[in-house]
N, C-alpha and C positions, 0 to 999 in steps of 0.2 A: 561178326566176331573179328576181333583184332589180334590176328597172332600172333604178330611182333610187337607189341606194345607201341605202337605208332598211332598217334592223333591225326587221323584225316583232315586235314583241313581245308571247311565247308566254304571259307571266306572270310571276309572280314571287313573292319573301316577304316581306311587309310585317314589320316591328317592331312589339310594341308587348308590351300586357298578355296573359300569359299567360290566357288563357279557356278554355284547354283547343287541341286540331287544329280549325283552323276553315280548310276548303278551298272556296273557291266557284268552281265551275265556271260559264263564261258564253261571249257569244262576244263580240268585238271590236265588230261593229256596234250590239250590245241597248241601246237606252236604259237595262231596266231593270235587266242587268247591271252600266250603268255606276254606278246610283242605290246599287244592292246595296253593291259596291267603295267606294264614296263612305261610306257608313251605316257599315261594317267600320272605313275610317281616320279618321270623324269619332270614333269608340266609344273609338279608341285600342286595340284590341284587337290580337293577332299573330294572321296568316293566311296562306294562302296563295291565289291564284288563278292559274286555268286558262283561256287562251281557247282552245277544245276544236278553233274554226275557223281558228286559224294552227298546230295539230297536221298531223302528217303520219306515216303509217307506223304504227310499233308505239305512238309516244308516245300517237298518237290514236286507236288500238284502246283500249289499254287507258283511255285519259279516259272514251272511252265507254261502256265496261266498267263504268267504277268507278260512274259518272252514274247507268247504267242499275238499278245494284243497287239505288238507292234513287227511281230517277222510271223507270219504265218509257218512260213517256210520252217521253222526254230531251228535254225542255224546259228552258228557260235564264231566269235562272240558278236553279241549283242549288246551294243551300248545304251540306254536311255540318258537322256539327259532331260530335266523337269517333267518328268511325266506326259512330255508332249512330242519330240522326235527320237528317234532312233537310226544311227548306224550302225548297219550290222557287217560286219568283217572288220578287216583292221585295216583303213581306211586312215592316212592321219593327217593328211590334207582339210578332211572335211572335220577330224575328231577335234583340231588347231582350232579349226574356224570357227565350228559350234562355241567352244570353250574359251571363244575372242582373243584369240594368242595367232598373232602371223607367222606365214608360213616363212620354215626355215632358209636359210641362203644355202 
């Protein structure tokens, strides 16, 4: 139930530079998921994120599912990039490197 007429918002797809599937899963409350979100649209890169905690039902089995393939632990956030590695924290040394952007001066 929404009592204040306010839309949760579950995620969404940002625009930008093709990098390849770049999905970060997080939750609404994480600072450092917000830091994560922030690093993605300052890169200009296209992504997608997940807050896993305004999920409900199957949408948020499977977030979990997915999180989990790659951080047992499912801890936030969780970046995939191609369906094949994952940083999880906000990490942006390694998030640069992944996404072939050098590290800043």
């Amino acid at each position: 139930m929404d009592l204040f007429g306010w839309k949760k918002e579950k995620g969404k797809h940002v625009e930008g530079i093709d990098r390849g599937k770049i999905v970060m899963y997080g939750l609404s409350t994480c600072v450092w998921c917000k830091r994560t979100k922030k690093l993605l649209t300052e890169l200009g890169v296209e992504f997608d994120y997940v807050y896993v905690d305004r999920l409900e039902g199957d949408e948020e089995t499977n977030a979990v599912e997915e999180v989990r393939r790659f951080n047992e632990v499912l801890s936030f956030p969780t970046t995939i990039i191609n369906d094949e590695k994952a940083i999880v924290g906000f990490k942006e040394k390694q998030i640069r490197e992944a996404l072939g952007f050098q590290e800043r001066d």
